[in-house]
C-alpha positions as a printed NumPy array, in Angstrom:
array([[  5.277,  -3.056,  11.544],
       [  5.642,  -6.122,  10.062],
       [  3.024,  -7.851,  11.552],
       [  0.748,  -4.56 ,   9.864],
       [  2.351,  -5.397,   6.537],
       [  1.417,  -9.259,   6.46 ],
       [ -2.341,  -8.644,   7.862],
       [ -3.058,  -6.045,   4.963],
       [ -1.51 ,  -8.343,   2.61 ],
       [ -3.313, -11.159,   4.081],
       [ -7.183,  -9.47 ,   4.596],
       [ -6.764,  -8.144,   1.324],
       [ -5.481, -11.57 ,  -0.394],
       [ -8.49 , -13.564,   1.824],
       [-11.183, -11.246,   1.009],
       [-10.198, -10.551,  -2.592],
       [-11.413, -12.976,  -5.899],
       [-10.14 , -12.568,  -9.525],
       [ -6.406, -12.179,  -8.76 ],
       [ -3.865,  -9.405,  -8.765],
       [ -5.625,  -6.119, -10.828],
       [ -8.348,  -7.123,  -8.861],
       [ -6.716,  -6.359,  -5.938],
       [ -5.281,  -3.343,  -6.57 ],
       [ -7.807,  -0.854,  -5.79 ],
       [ -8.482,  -2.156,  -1.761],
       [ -4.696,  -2.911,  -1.348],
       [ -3.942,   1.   ,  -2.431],
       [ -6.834,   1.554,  -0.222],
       [ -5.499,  -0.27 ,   2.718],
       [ -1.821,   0.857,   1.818],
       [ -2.597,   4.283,   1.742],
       [ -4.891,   4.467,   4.875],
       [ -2.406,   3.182,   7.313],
       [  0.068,   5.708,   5.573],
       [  2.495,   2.98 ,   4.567],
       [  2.745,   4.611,   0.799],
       [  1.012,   7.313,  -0.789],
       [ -1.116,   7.047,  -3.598],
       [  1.905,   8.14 ,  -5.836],
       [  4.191,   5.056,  -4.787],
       [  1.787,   2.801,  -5.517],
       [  0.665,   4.012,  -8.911],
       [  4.448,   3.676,  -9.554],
       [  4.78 ,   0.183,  -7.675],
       [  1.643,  -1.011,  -9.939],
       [  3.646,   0.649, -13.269],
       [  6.812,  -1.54 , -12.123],
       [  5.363,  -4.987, -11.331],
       [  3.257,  -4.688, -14.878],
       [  6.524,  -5.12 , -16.75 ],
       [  7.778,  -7.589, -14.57 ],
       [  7.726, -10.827, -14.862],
       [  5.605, -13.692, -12.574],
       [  2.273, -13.717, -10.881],
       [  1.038,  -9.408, -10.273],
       [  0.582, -10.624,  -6.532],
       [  3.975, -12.109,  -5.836],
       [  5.859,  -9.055,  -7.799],
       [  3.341,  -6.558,  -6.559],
       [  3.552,  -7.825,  -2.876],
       [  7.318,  -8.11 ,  -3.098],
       [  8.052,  -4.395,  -3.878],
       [  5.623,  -2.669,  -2.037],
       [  6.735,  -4.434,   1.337],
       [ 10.177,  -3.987,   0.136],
       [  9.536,  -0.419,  -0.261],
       [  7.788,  -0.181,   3.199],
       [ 10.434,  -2.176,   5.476],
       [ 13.04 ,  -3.48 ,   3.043],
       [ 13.831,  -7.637,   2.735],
       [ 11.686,  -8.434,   5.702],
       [  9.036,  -6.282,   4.807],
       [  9.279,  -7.978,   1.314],
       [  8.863, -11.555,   2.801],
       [  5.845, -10.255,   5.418],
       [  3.792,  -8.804,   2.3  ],
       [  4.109, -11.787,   0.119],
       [  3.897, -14.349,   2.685],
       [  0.173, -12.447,   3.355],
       [ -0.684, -11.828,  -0.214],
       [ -0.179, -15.83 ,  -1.287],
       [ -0.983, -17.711,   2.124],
       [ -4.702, -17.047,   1.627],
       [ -4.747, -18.434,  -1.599],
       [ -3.259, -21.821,  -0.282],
       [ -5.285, -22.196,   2.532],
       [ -8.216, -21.579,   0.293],
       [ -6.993, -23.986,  -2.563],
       [ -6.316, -27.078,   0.085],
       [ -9.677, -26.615,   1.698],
       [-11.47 , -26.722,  -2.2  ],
       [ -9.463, -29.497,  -3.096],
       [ -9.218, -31.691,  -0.065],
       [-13.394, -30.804,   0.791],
       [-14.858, -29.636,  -2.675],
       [-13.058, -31.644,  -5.33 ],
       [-16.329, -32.663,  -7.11 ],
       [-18.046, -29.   ,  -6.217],
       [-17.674, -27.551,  -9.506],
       [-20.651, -29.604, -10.906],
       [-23.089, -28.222,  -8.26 ],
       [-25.682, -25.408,  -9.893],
       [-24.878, -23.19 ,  -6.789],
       [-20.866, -23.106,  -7.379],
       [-21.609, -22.222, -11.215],
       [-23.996, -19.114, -10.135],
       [-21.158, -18.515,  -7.258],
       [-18.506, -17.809, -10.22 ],
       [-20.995, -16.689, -12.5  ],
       [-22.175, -13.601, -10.641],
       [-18.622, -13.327,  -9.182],
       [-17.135, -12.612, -12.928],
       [-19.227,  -9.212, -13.934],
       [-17.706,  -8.447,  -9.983],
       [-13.89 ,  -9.007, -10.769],
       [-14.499,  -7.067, -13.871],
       [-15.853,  -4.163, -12.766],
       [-13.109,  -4.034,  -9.753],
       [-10.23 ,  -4.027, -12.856],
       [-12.198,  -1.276, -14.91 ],
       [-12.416,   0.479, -11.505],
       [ -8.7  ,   0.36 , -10.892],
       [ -7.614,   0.897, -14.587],
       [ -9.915,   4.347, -14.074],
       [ -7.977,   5.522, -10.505],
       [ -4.945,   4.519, -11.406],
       [ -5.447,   6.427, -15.039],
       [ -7.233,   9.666, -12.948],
       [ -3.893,   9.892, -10.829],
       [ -0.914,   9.495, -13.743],
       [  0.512,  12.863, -14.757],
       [  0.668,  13.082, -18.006],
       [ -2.848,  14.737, -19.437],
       [ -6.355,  12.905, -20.223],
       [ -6.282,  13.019, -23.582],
       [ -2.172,  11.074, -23.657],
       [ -3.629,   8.464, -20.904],
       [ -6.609,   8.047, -23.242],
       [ -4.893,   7.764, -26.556],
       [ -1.846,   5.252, -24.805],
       [ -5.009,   3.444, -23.418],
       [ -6.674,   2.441, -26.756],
       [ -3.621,   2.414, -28.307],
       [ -2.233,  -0.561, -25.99 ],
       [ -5.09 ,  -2.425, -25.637],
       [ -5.129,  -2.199, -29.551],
       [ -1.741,  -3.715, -29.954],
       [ -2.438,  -6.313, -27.508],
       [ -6.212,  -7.302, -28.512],
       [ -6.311,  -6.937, -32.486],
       [ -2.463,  -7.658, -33.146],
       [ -1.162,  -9.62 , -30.286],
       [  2.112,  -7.83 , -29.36 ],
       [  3.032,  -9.043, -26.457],
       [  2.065,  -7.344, -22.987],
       [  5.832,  -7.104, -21.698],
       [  6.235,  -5.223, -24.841],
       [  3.444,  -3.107, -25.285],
       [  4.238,  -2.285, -21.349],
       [  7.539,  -1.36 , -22.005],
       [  6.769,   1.033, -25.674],
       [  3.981,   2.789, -23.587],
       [  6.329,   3.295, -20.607],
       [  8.66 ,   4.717, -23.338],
       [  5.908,   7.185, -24.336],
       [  5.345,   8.034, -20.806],
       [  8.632,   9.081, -20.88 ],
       [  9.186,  10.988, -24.202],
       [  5.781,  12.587, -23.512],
       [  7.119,  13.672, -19.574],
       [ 10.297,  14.955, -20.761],
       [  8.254,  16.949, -23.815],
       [  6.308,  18.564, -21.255],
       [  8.875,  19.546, -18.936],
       [ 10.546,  21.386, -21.95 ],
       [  7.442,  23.094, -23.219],
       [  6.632,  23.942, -19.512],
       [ 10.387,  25.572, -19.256],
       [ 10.139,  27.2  , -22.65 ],
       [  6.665,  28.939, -21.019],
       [  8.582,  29.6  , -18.308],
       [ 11.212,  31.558, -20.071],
       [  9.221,  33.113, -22.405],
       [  7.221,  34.686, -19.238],
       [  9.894,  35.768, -17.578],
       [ 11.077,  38.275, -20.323]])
């Protein structure tokens, strides 16, 4: 089992470029393939790690192999998710130091970018398809966040934790209006 939680972590930290959110999408994949977590834990393992602080990799890695086998499964998933990137940084700086002057390394990141970016708007939509809210509350806590953070600069940790606030208000409002339809039914 732990050898299974260190490859995922590994293939998917080897095979991966543009860091943590773009990762999410083929490790929930992965995760949820070989029925390690459903699609549920890791929407909530994502929500968790976003408020955290430290690299979305280490934090991400840390509690979903935590939540699959506990402290060693912990150690397994983060030891896979960050050992790529060293190998891969010690090969370009011991081989390619002076690389990022060639034309063809430019066009590599170049058409690599649009690709990362499309993987995090791709994520950001599953991961908004599968909360449990309604469309319209995802939508408005969407714009509303990125508002706070883009055009007045709140912090992310904050804007994290007043929209995970909102999740909550807005859960618990729906769980009395759905009782209050419940009662008034059952008269």
């Amino acid at each position: 089992m732990l050898w299974s939680i260190f490859a995922i972590f590994f293939k998917i930290g080897l095979f991966t470029i543009g860091g943590g959110y773009a990762m999410l999408p083929a490790l929930q994949a992965e995760l949820t393939k070989h029925c390690l977590l459903t699609d549920e834990e890791c929407l909530d393992a994502i929500s968790l790690v976003n408020g955290l602080p430290g690299p979305l990799v280490v934090t991400g890695a840390t509690f979903m192999g935590y939540r699959i086998r506990g402290i060693p499964g912990a150690c397994a998933a983060v030891l896979g998710a960050v050992l790529p990137s060293i190998i891969v940084i010690l090969a370009i700086s011991s081989v390619f130091a002076g690389a990022i002057e060639h034309a063809w390394v430019r066009a590599f990141f170049a058409g690599a970018r649009p690709a990362v970016c499309s993987l995090i708007l791709y994520s950001a939509v599953r991961i908004a398809r599968r909360a449990q809210i309604s469309r319209a509350f995802n939508a408005a806590l969407a714009l509303a966040t990125f508002a706070a953070v883009r055009f007045l600069g709140v912090p992310h940790a904050i804007v994290i934790a007043g929209a995970a606030f909102a999740g909550i208000a807005a859960g618990s409002f729906k769980k009395e209006a759905e009782k209050e339809n419940g009662r008034g039914s059952a008269q």
